[in-house]
BASENU-544997 format. One record per residue (C-alpha): residue number from 1; residue in three letters; x, y, z. Coordinates in steps of 0.25 Angstrom, whole numbers. Example, Ala and Ser with C-alpha at 12.3 -4.5 7.8 and 13.67 -1.06 7.14 Angstrom:
+-----+-----+-------+-------+-------+
:   k :   r :     u :     v :     w :
+-----+-----+-------+-------+-------+
:   1 : ala :    49 :   -18 :    31 :
:   2 : ser :    55 :    -4 :    29 :
+-----+-----+-------+-------+-------+
% end
This chain:
+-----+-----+-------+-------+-------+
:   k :   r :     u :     v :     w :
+-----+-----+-------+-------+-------+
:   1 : unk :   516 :   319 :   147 :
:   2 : unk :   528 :   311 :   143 :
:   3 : unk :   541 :   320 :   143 :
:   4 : unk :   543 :   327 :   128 :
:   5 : unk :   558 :   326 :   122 :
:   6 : unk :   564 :   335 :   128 :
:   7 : unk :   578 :   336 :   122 :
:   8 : unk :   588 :   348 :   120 :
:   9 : unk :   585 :   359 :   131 :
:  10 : unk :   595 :   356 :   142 :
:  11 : unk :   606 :   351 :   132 :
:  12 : unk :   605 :   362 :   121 :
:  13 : unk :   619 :   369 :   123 :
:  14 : unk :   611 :   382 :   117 :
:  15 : unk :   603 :   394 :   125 :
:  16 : unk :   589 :   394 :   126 :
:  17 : unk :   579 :   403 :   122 :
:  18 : unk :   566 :   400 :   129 :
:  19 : unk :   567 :   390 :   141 :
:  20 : unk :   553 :   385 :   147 :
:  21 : unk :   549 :   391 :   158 :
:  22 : unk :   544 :   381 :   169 :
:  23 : unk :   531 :   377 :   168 :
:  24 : unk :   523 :   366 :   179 :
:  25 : unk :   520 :   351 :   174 :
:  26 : unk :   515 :   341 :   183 :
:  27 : unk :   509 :   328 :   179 :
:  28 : unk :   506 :   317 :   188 :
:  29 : unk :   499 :   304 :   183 :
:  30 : unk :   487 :   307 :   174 :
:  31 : unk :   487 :   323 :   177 :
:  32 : unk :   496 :   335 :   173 :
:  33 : unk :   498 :   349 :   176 :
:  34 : unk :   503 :   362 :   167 :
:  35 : unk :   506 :   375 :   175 :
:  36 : unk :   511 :   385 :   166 :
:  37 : unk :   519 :   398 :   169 :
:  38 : unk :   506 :   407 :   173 :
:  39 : unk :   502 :   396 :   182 :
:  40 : unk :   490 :   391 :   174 :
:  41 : unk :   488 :   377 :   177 :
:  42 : unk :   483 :   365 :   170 :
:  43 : unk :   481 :   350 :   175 :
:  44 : unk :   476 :   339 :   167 :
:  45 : unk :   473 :   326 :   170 :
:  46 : unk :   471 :   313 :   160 :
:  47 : unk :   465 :   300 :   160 :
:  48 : unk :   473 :   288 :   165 :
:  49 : unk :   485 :   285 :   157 :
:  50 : unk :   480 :   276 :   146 :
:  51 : unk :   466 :   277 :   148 :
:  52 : unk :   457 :   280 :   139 :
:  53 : unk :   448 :   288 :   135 :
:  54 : unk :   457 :   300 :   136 :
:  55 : unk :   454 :   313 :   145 :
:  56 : unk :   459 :   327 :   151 :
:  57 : unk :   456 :   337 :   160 :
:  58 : unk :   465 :   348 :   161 :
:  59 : unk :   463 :   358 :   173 :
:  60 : unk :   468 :   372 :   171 :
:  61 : unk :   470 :   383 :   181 :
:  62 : unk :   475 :   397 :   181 :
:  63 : unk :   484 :   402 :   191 :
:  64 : unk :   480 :   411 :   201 :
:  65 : unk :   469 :   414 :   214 :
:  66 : unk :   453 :   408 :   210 :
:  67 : unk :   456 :   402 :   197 :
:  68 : unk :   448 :   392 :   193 :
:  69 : unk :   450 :   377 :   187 :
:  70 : unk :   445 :   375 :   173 :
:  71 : unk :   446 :   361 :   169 :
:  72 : unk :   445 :   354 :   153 :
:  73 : unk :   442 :   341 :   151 :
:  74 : unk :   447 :   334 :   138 :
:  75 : unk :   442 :   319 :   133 :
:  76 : unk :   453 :   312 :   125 :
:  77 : unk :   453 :   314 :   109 :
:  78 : unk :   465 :   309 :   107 :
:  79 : unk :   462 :   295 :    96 :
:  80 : unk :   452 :   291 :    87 :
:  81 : unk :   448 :   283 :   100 :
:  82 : unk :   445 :   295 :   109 :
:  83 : unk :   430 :   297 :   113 :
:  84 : unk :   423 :   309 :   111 :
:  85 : unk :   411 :   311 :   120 :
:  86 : unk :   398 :   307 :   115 :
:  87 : unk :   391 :   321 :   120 :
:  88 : unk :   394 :   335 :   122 :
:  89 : unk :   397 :   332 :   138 :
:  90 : unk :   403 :   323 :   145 :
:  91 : unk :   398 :   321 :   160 :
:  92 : unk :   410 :   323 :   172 :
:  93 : unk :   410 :   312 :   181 :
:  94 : unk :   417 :   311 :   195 :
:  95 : unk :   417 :   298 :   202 :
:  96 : unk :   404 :   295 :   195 :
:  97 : unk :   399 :   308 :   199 :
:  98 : unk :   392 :   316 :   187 :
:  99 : unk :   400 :   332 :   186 :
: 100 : unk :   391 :   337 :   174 :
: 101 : unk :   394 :   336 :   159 :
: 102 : unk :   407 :   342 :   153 :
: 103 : unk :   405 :   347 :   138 :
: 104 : unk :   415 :   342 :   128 :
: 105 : unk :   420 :   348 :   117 :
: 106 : unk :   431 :   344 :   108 :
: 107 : unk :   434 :   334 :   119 :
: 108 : unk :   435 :   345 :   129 :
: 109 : unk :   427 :   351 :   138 :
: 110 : unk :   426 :   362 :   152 :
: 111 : unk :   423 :   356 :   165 :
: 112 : unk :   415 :   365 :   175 :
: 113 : unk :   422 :   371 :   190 :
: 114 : unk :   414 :   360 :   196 :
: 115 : unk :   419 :   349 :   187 :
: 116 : unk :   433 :   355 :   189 :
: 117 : unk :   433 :   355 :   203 :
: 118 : unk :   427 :   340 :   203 :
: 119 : unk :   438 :   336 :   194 :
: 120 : unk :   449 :   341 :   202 :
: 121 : unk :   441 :   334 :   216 :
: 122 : unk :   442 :   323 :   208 :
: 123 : unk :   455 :   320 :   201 :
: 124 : unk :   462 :   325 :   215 :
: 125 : unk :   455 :   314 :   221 :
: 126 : unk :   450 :   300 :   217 :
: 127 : unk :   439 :   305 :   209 :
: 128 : unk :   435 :   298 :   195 :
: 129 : unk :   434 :   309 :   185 :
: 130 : unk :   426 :   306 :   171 :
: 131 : unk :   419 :   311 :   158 :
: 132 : unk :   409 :   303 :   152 :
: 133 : unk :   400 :   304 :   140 :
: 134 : unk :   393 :   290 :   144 :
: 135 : unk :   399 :   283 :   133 :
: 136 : unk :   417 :   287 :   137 :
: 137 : unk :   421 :   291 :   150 :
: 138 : unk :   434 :   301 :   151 :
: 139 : unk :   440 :   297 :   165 :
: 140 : unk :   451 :   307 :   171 :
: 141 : unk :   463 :   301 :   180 :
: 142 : unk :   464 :   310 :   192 :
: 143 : unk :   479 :   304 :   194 :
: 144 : unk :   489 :   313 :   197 :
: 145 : unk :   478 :   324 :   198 :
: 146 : unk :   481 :   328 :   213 :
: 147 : unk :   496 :   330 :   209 :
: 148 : unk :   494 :   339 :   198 :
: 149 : unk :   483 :   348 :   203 :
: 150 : unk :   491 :   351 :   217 :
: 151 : unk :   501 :   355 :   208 :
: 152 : unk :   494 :   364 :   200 :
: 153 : unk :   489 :   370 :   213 :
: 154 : unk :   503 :   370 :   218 :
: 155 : unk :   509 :   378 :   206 :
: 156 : unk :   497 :   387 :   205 :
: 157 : unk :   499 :   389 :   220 :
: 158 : unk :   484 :   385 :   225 :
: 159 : unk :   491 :   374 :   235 :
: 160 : unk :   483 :   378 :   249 :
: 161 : unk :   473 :   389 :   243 :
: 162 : unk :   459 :   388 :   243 :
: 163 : unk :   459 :   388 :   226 :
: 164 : unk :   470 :   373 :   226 :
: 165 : unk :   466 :   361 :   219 :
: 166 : unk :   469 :   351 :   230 :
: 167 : unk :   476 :   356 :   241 :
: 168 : unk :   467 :   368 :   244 :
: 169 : unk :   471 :   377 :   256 :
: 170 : unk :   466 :   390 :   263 :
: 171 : unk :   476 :   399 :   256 :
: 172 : unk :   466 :   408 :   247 :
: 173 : unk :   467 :   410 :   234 :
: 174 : unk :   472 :   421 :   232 :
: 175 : unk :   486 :   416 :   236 :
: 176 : unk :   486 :   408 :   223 :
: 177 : unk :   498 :   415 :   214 :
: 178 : unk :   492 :   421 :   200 :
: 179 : unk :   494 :   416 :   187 :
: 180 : unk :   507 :   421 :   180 :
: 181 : unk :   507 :   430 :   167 :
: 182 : unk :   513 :   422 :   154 :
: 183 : unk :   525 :   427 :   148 :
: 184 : unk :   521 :   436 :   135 :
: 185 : unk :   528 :   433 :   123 :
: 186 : unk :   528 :   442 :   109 :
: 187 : unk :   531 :   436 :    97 :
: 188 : unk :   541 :   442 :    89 :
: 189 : unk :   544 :   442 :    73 :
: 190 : unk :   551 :   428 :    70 :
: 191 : unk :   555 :   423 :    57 :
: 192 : unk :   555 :   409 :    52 :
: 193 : unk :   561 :   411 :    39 :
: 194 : unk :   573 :   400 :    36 :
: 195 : unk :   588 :   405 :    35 :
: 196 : unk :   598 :   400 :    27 :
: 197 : unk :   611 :   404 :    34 :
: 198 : unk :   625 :   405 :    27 :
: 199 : unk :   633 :   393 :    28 :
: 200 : unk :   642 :   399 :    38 :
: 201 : unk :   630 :   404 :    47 :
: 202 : unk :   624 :   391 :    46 :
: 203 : unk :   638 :   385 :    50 :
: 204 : unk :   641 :   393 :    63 :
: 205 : unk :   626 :   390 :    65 :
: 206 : unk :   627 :   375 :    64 :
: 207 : unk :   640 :   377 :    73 :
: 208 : unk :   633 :   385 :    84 :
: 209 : unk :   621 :   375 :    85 :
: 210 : unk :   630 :   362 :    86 :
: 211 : unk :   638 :   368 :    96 :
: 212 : unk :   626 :   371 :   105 :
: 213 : unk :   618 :   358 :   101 :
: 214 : unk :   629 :   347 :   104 :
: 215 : unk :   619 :   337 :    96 :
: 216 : unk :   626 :   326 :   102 :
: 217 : unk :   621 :   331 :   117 :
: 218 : unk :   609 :   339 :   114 :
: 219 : unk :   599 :   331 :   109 :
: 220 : unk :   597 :   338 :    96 :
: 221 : unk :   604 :   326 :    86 :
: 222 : unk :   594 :   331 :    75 :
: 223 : unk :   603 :   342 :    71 :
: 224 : unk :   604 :   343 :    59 :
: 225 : unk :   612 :   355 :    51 :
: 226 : unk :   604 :   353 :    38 :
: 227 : unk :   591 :   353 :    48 :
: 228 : unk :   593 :   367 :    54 :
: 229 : unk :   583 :   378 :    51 :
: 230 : unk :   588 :   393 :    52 :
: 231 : unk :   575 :   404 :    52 :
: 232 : unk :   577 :   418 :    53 :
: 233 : unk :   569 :   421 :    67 :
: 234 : unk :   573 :   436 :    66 :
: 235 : unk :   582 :   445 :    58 :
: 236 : unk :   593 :   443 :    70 :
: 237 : unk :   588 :   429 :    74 :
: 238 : unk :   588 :   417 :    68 :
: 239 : unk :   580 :   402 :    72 :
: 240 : unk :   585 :   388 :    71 :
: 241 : unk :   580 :   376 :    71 :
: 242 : unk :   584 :   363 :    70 :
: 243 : unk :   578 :   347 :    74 :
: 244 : unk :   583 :   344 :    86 :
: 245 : unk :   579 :   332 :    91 :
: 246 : unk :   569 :   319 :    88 :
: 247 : unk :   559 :   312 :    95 :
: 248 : unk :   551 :   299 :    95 :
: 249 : unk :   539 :   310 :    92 :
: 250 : unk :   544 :   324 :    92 :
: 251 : unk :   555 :   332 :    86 :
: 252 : unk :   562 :   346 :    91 :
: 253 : unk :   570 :   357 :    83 :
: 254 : unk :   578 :   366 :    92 :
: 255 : unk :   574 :   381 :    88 :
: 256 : unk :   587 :   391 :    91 :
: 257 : unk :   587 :   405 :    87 :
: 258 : unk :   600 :   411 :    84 :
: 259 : unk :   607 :   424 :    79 :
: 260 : unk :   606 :   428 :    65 :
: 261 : unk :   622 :   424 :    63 :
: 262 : unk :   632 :   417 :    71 :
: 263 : unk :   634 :   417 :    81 :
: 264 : unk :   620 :   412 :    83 :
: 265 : unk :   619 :   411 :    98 :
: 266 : unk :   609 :   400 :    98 :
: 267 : unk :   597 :   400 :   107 :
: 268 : unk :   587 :   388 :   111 :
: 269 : unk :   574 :   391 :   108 :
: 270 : unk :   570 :   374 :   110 :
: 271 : unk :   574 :   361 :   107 :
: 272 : unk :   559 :   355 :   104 :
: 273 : unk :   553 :   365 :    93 :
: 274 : unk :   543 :   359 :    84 :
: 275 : unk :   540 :   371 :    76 :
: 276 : unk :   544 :   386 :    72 :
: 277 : unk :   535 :   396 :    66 :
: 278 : unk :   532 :   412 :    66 :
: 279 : unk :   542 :   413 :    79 :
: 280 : unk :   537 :   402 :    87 :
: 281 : unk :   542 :   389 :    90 :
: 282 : unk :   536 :   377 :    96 :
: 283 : unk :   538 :   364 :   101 :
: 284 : unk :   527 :   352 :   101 :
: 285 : unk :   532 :   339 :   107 :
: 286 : unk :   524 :   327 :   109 :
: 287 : unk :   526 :   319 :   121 :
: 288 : unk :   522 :   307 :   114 :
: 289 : unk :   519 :   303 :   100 :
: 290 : unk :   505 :   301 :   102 :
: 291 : unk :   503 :   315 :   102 :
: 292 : unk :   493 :   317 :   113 :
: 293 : unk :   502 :   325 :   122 :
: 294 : unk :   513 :   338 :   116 :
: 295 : unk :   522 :   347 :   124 :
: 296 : unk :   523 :   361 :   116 :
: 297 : unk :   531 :   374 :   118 :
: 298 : unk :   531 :   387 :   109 :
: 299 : unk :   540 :   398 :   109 :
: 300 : unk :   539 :   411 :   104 :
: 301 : unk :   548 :   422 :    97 :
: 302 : unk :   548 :   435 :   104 :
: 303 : unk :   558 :   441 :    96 :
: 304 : unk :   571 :   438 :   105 :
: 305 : unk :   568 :   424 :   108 :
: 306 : unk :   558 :   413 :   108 :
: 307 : unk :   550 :   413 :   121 :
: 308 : unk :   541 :   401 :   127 :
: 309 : unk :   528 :   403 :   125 :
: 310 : unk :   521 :   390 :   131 :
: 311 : unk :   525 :   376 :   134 :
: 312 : unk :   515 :   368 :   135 :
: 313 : unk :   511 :   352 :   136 :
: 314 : unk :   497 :   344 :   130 :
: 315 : unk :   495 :   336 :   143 :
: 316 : unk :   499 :   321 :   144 :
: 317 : unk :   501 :   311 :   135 :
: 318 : unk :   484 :   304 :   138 :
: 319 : unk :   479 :   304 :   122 :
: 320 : unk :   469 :   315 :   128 :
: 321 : unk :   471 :   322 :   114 :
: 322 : unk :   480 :   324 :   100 :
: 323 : unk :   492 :   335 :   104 :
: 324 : unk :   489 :   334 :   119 :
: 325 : unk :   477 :   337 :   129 :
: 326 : unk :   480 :   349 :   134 :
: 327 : unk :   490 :   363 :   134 :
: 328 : unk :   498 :   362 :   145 :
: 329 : unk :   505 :   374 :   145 :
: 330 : unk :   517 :   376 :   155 :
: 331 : unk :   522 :   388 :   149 :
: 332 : unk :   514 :   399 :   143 :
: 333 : unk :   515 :   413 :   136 :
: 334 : unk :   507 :   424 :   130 :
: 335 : unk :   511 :   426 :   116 :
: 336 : unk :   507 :   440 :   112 :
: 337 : unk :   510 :   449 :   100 :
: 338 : unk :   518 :   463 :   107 :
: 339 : unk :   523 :   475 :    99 :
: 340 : unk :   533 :   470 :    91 :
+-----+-----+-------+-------+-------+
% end
């Protein structure tokens, strides 16, 4: 996927509230893999670049001893162009070789354990992996394959066990770390409610944010003073936003939350929020205009400050489908609703 707009984060002169925790991404030629913070992993491959008609298969594995591989299989929809299948099934085929029908629907559908484990021989090898209905065939690329699926084993650590993808081993399973629990996040009370703040407030305001912004170095030359938004987030807090920057296809507001009078002590939530609403704020990026690929992030109020809750890609950029093929999270949390 081609690198998003990225602007803001390392120069904004202005503390942080929620940094993201470091995920795994790999990607090598027409394959990819996400490994979020409990060590759930997901690889998917694509068609050749430019090939047509479009096609995925995301692979997906839990962390820990004797977890199994579930795979999905997704034929392209993205164009007037794209074919749909002219039947419920469409028949698996590797290297010629019949592997029994896969039932479609909405363009997706399950393959079985042994038309997993045929896939993975395959695409790790020189095998030719396809889907046909008789009338379209939906060919996967197994480029780059090996590379991503030794690296999930690697970051699941399966490298040498009995349970690896590629490189299996005599170390038993049970030697396999387990998954790692999400975070938990509970929402608080947050308002969204506009403020206007006396000229003075506004002015030391305005003051405080040019002194930490520097538009001439940080990137954020949309400021505009008659373009700041102020919203009472809590009695003692307040939010601000403002247009940060523009793109050839995206746009970002930097989201701040601040004391209810000066000095404000201005924090970062991010520099690439979309959207605000009910305490949650969100960033959705394209990676190209097309549309066919996205990079999202969320953050949630917990009543101190706003806390990731996922960050999360849509695959490459293949025309597998509007707003992206897949979630590929790389960061996740459960959002509950706690005692308040």
């Amino acid at each position: 996927m081609k690198k998003l707009i990225a602007p803001l984060l390392a120069t904004l002169a202005i503390p942080v509230l929620a940094a993201t925790p470091a995920g795994t991404e790999f990607s090598h030629h027409d394959w990819e893999l996400a490994c979020d913070n409990t060590r759930t992993c997901r690889a998917a491959g694509y068609q050749p670049d430019g090939v047509e008609p479009a096609v995925s298969v995301l692979i997906e594995r839990v962390a820990g001893p004797g977890r199994a591989l579930a795979a999905t299989l997704q034929l392209g929809s993205y164009g007037d162009d794209a074919p749909e299948p002219k039947s419920a099934t469409v028949a698996m085929k590797i290297d010629g070789k019949a592997l029994g029908p896969v039932t479609i629907e909405a363009q997706h559908g399950t393959l079985t354990p042994a038309q997993v484990q045929a896939l993975v021989s395959a695409v790790s090898g020189t095998g030719r992996v396809e889907w046909t209905d008789g009338t379209h065939t939906w060919a996967l690329s197994g480029k780059g394959a090996s590379a991503v699926l030794l690296k999930m084993d690697e970051v699941q650590g399966r490298l040498g066990t009995m349970g690896a993808l590629l490189r299996k081993g005599s170390r038993p399973e049970d030697t396999v770390p387990g998954p790692l629990p999400a975070p938990e996040v509970s929402p608080a009370s947050a308002g969204s409610t506009e403020v206007n703040l006396p000229p003075a407030a506004r002015t030391a305001l305005l003051r405080e944010l040019r002194k930490a912004l520097d538009a001439g170095t940080s990137g954020c030359e949309a400021f505009a003073p008659d373009q700041l938004t102020v919203m009472k987030l809590t009695p003692e807090k307040l939010l601000v936003q403002m247009p940060c920057w523009t793109g050839a296809y995206n746009t970002g507001s930097a989201y701040l939350v601040a004391n209810k009078a000066a000095p404000f002590n201005l924090e970062l939530v991010t520099a690439d929020a979309t959207d605000y609403a009910a305490g949650i704020i969100t960033s959705a990026q394209k990676g190209r205009g097309l549309g066919d690929c996205w990079a999202t992030r969320e953050w949630v109020w917990d009543g101190h400050r706003f806390v990731l809750a996922e960050s999360a890609t849509s695959g490459m950029c293949r025309l597998v489908a509007p707003g992206g093929a897949w979630r590929l999270p790389t960061y996740v949390a459960k959002v509950t609703r706690g005692p308040r």
